[in-house]
N, C-alpha and C positions, 0 to 999 in steps of 0.2 A: 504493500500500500504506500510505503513510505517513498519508495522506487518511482509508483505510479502520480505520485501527488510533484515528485520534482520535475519528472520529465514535463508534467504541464505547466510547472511553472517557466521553465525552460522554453518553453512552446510558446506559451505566452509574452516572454520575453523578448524572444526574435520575431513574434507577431508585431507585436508595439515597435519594435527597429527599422522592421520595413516599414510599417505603417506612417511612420516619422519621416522616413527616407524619400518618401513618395510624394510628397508635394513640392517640395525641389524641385523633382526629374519634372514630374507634370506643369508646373510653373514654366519650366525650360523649353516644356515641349509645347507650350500651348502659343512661345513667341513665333515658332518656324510651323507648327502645322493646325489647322481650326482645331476647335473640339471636337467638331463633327468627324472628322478625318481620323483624327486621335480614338473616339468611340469605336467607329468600324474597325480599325485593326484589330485597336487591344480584344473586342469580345468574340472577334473573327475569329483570331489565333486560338482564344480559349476556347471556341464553342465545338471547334476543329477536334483540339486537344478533350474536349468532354466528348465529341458523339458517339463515342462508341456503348453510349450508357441509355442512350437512345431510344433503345432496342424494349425495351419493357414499357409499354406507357400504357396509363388508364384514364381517364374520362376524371377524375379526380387529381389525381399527376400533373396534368396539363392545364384545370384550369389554377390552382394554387404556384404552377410553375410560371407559368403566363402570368397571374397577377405580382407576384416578386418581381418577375424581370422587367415588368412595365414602373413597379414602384423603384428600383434600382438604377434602372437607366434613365428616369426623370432627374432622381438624386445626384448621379454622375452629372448629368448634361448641365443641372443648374450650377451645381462645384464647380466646373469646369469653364463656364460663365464669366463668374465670380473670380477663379482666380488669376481671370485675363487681368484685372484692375486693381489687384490686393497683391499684398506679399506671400511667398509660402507661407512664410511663419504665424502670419494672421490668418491666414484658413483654414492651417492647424486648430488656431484655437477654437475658432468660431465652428468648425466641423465636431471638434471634442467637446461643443455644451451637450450633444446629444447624451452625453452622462448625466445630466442632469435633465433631458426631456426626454428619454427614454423611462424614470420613474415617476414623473410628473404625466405624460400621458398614459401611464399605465392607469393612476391613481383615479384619472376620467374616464378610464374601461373599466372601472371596478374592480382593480388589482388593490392588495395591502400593500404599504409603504411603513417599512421598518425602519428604526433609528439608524441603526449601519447603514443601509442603502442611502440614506440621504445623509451620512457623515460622508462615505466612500466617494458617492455623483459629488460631495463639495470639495472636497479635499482633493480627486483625479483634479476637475475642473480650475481647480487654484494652483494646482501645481504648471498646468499646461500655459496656464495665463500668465504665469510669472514666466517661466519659459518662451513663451512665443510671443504677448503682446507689445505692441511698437508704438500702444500711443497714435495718437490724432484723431481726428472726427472718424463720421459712420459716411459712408458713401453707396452706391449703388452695389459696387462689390460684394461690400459685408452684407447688404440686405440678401441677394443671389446667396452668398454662402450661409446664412442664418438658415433660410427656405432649404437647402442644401439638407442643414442638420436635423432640423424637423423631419426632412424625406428618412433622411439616416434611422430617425427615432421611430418611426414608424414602422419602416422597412422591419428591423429588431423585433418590435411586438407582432407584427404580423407571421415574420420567420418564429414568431416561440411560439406562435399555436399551428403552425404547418407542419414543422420538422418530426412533431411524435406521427405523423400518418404518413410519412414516406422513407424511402431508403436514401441518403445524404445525396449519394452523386448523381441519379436519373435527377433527382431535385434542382442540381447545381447544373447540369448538362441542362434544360429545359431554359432556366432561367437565360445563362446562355447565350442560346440559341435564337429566345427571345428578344436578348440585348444586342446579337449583333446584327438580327434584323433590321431592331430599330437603327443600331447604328449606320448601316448602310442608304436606309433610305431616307433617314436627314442627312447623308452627306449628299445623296442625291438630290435632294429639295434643296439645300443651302448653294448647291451648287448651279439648281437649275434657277434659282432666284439672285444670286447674287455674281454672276461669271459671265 
């Protein structure tokens, strides 16, 4: 047990590294290619990499898979918005309040909210703040990345009552598959509206 409880904190610790690491690159990459462009790859390459999970689907599967990937890829596209006008380090933050609105709209679903859960969402959320915030007014950015985090929050509560009725990866292959639809066909519309 004791084995098992380090490896996930381990797991969790290299989660939160990339996770850190990742608005940088994204920052970087949204000055040389739209988001749109950016969307379609990245869910292109993964949905590639999941299809071979595919292969099992039900009527239940697809529509819970289809609703994530639609709530996910609105999340990404508005981040991605957002962090055309803001700093990485600022959409870190304002992406990490979802610690704190992921137990806040729990509490409007009828979920309990325990004292640790709201020490833990204050305490992540102040730490990330003192780390990443830079100061200045709110602009259009932050408002896109606030909208961002709520999608984040959401997204979370809706993944915690789907994932006990499905097997992880048809799940994530679906989602997907979903996202790089979408992805392709607003690079399409952005392209065919704006080129």
């Amino acid at each position: 047990a004791k084995a098992l409880h380090s490896r996930g904190i381990l797991l969790l610790i290299v989660t939160t590294m990339i996770w850190g690491t990742s608005f940088p690159l994204l920052k970087n990459t949204v000055s040389s290619l739209s988001p749109s462009a950016l969307l379609a790859i990245r869910f292109t390459l993964a949905a590639v990499a999941f299809a071979p999970w595919l292969r099992k689907l039900n009527a239940q599967l697809l529509r819970d898979g289809i609703l994530l990937g639609l709530i996910y890829f609105a999340e990404c596209s508005i981040a991605l918005l957002g962090i055309e006008t803001i700093s990485a380090h600022r959409s870190a933050f304002i992406i990490s309040l979802n610690a704190i609105l992921v137990p806040l709209l729990g509490v409007m679903l009828g979920q309990r909210l325990s004292g640790r859960v709201v020490f833990a969402a204050g305490l992540a959320t102040t730490g990330i703040g003192i780390m990443s915030w830079e100061g200045g007014g709110l602009g259009q950015g932050d408002l896109l990345t606030f909208i961002a985090a709520v999608g984040v929050a959401v997204y979370i509560l809706k993944l915690e009552t789907v994932t006990p009725r499905h097997a992880a990866l048809p799940l994530v292959a679906i989602q997907l598959l979903v996202m790089a639809l979408l992805g392709l066909v607003y690079t399409v519309l952005i392209g065919a509206l704006f080129i």
